[in-house]
N, C-alpha and C positions, 0 to 999 in steps of 0.2 A: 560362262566363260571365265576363266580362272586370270586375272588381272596380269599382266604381262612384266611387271614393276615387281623386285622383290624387297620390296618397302612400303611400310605403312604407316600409317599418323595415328596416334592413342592422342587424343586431345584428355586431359586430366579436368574432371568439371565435380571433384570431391569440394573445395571449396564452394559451391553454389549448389550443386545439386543434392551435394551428401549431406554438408553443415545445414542447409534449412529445415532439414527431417529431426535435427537434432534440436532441442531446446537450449543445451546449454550454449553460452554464448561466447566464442574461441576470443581471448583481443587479439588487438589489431597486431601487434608484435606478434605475435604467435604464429598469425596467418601469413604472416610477411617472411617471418620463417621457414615456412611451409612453402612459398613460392622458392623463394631464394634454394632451399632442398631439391626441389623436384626439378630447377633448370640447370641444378649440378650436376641431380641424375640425368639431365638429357631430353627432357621434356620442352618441347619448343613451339607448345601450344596451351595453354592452360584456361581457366573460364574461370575466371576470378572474382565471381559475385552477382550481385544483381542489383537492377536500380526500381527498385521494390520500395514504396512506402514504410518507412522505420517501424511504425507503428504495426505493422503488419509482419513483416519479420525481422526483429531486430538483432537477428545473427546475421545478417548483411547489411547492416548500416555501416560500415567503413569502407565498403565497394569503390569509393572515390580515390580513396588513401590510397588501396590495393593497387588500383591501378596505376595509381600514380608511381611508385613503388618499384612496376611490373613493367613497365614503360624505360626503365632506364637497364635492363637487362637486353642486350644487343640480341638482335634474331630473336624474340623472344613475341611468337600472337597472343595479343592480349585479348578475349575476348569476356562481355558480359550477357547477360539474360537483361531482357527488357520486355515487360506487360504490353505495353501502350504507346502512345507517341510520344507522350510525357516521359516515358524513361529512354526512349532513342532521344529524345534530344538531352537530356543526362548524357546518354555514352559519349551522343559524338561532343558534347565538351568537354568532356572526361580526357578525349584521346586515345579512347579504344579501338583497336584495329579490328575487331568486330562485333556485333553486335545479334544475337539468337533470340527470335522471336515466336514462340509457341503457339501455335496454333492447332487445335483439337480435333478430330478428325470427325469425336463422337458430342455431337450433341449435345445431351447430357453433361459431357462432362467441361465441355466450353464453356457453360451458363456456371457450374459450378467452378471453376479455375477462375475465368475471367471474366463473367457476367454477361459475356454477350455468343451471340450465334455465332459458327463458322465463319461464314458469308461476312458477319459486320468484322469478324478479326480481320480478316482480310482487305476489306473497305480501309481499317485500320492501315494494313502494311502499305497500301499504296500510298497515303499520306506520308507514312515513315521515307518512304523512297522519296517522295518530292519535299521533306526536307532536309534528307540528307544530301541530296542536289541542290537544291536553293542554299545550303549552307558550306557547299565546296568541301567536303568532309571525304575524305577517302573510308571511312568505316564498313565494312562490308556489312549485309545485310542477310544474315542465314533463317531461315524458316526451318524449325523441327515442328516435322505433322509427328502430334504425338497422339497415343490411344489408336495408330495406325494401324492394328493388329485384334482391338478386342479393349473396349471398358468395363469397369466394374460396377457402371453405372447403369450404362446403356445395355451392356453385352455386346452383340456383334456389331461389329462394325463392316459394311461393302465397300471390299475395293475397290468398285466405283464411283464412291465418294472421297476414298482418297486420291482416289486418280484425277476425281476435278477438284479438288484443292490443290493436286501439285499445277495443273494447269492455272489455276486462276491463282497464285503467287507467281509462277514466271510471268504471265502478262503480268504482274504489281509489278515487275521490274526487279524481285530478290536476285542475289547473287550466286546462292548455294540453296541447298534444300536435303535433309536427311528424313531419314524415318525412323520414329521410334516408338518400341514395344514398352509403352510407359506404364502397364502394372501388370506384364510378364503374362500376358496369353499367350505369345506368338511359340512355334514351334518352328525348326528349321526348312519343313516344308513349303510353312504359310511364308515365311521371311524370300526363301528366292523367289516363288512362286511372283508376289507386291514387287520385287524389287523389278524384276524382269519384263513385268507389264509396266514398272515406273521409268525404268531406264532411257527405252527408246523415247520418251514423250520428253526426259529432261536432262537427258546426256551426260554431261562432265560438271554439268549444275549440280546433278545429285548425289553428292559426293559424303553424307556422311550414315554410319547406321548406331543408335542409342539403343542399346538393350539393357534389359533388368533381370535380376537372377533369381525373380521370387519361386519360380519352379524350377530351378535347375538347371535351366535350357540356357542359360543366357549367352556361354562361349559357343556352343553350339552356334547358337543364330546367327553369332558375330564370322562367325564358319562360312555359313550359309552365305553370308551378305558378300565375306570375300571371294568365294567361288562365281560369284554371277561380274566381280568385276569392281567393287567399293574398297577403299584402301584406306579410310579414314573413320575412326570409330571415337566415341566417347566412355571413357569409365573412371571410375573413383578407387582413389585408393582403398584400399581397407575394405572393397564393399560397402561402403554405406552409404546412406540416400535411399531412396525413395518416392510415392508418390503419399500424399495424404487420400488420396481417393480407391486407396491397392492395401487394403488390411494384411499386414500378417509379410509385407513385401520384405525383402532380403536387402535390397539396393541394387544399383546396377552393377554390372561385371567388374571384376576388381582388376583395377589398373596393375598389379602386379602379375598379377595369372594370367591376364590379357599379353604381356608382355612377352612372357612365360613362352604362352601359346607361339608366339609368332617365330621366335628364337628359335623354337625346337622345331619350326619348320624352316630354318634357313630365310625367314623373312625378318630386315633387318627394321628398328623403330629408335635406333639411337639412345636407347635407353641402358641403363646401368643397375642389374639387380640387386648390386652391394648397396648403393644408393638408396634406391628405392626401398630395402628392405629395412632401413637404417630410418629412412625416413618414416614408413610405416610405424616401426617402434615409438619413435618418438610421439607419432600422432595419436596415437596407442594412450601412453600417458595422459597427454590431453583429454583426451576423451573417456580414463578411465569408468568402468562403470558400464560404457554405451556396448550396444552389439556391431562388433567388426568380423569380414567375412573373409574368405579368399583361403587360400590351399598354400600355394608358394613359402609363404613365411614359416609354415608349419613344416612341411617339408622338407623345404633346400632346393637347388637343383639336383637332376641325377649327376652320376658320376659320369656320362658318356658326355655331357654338356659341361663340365667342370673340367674334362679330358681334351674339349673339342676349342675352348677357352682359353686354356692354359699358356 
């Protein structure tokens, strides 16, 4: 069922998701720049980092600053990535207005990302939830099942196990919950097909869908996921990001073609392509050298959408 709302939420997570695939390491001005851009252009959701051990990746060791930074732009969701319980209580000092917590659908690739089983992340988010209660913290608590479509570890991954993972985080007491195709198996059949069995079990909880573009399919899915009813998606500018566990990956959907997308269908996301495309460039520079992805900037809009603008 095709979502009744003709508006949707592009959450921007190229700072955290994109930049940790990258080695080199952006400063902290730069990033702050970057934020300050993208809620010109209209973005009024962004994932500004992570509270990830330094040593581990030290392209988001200033996630604190970021926030801090991102916190005084009005309307403005701040959210971060957090491993553990150790880095939810980071956010909620921090004063992040949410907080995304990954959890692995396969296996395989949970012992490798995070060292421990499904079952014990989750053991994990319920403590996250009773201290972000014990601490009066309004921070919402998102779960992305990720690898929810297929790893490169495991291979397949059953629906059935992401269906008792989206069960056993609503009982942890999470807030939201998305699904994501974290090293681009998913195709648009497999995408409604998960979402439509996830739906009824978790309602207006499961409100976000993360796709990756390593085969091409990734606006596709984000397609797929709007027709069953989801209105809130995550992507990176420029395309880039990635998984370390997804050789050869693209990054996920690029925040400006995503935008692209929704505009040419009369579906509005408050965004500004002049901005964005402006922004893009810029980040471009920065990042000279790296691989950046996306269509829009190359192209332009067409003329019927420059005509329908105007």
């Amino acid at each position: 069922m095709k979502p009744e709302t003709q508006s949707a939420i592009v959450r921007e997570v190229g700072l955290r998701d994109g930049l940790q695939s990258i080695a080199r390491v952006l400063p902290t001005a730069q990033k702050i720049e970057w934020i300050r851009d993208a809620y010109a252009a209209g973005q009024r959701e962004i994932e500004v980092g992570s509270f990830v051990p330094a040593r581990l990746l030290p392209q988001l060791a200033d996630t604190d600053r970021l926030v801090e930074f991102a916190k005084t732009l009005p309307g403005l969701c701040v959210s971060v990535l957090v491993p553990n319980l150790k880095g939810a209580e980071r956010a909620i000092g921090s004063g992040a207005d949410a907080m995304l917590v990954p959890l692995s659908a396969s296996h395989a690739h949970s012992l490798a990302n995070l060292r421990k089983t499904p079952d014990g992340v989750v053991a994990e988010i319920a403590q996250i939830r009773g201290l972000r209660d014990a601490k009066g913290s309004k921070c919402l608590i998102e779960v992305g099942i990720s690898t929810a479509f297929g790893c490169t570890l495991q291979g397949k991954v059953e629906s059935a196990e992401v269906l008792h993972l989206l069960r056993a985080v609503l009982d942890a007491g999470v807030d939201r919950v998305g699904l994501a195709d974290t090293v681009g198996y998913a195709d648009p059949a497999m995408v409604r097909q998960l979402f439509e069995q996830a739906l009824p079990i978790a309602g207006d909880r499961l409100n976000c869908g993360h796709f990756h573009d390593t085969r091409g399919l990734g606006m596709a899915n984000v397609y797929a996921a709007w027709e069953v009813g989801i209105t809130r998606f995550d992507a990176c500018l420029a395309g880039i990001g990635g998984c370390p566990h997804a050789p050869g990956a693209n990054g996920n959907v690029s925040t400006e073609d995503l935008v692209y997308m929704f505009a040419s269908m009369g579906v509005s996301t408050g965004q500004d392509f002049d901005r964005l495309i402006a922004l893009r460039a810029k980040v471009a520079q920065w990042l000279e050298g790296e691989a950046l992805h996306g269509s829009l900037w190359r192209a332009g809009l067409p003329k019927t959408m420059l005509t329908a603008t105007a």
